[in-house]
N, C-alpha and C positions, 0 to 999 in steps of 0.2 A: 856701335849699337845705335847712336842719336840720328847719325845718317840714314840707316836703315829705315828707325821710324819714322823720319822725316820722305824718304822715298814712297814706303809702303802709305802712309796718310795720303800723301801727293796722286798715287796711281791710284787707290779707292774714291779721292776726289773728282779726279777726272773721268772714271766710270760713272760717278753719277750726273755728271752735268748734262750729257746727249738724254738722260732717262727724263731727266727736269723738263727740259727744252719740249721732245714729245711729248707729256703731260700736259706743257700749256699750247700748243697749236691743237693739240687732239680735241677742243673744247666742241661741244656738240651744238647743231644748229638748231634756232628755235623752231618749233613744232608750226605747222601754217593752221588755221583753225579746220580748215577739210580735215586737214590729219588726226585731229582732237577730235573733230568730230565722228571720224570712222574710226576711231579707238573706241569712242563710245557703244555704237552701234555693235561692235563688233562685242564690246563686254557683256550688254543687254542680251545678246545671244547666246552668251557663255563660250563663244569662240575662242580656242586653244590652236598653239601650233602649226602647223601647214595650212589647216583649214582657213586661220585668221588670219596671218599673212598672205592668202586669195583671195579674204575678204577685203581686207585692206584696199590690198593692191585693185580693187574691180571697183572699192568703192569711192578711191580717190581718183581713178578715170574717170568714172560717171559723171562726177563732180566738178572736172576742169570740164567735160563738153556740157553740163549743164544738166544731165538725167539724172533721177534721182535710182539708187538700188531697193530701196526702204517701203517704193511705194506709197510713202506719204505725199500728201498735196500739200503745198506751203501755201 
């Protein structure tokens, strides 16, 4: 019976170590402030779902070639 629970502890331990492991490489990268920023834009909009991930997406292109989506002059 001690063996048993000694194996059965052993293989529950080793199912969680791979779960550990991707948990800490999975760590998310910092945000760049384009990106902050067209979250922003996108919230002030009230931009939801597919819409706002087009917006996004169009307005952090803009944003590496230098055009703004917003129409504002800086």
């Amino acid at each position: 019976m001690q063996k048993l629970t000694i194996i059965l502890a052993s293989a529950v331990s080793l199912a969680l170590v791979p779960n550990l492991a991707a948990a800490q490489a999975a760590s998310p990268k910092p945000r760049s402030a384009l990106s902050i920023e067209c979250s922003k834009e996108a919230d002030a909009k009230g931009l939801h779902g597919k819409d706002r991930k087009h917006f996004r997406a169009e307005c952090k292109k803009a944003g590496k070639s230098g055009t703004s989506t917003t129409g504002k002059s800086s």
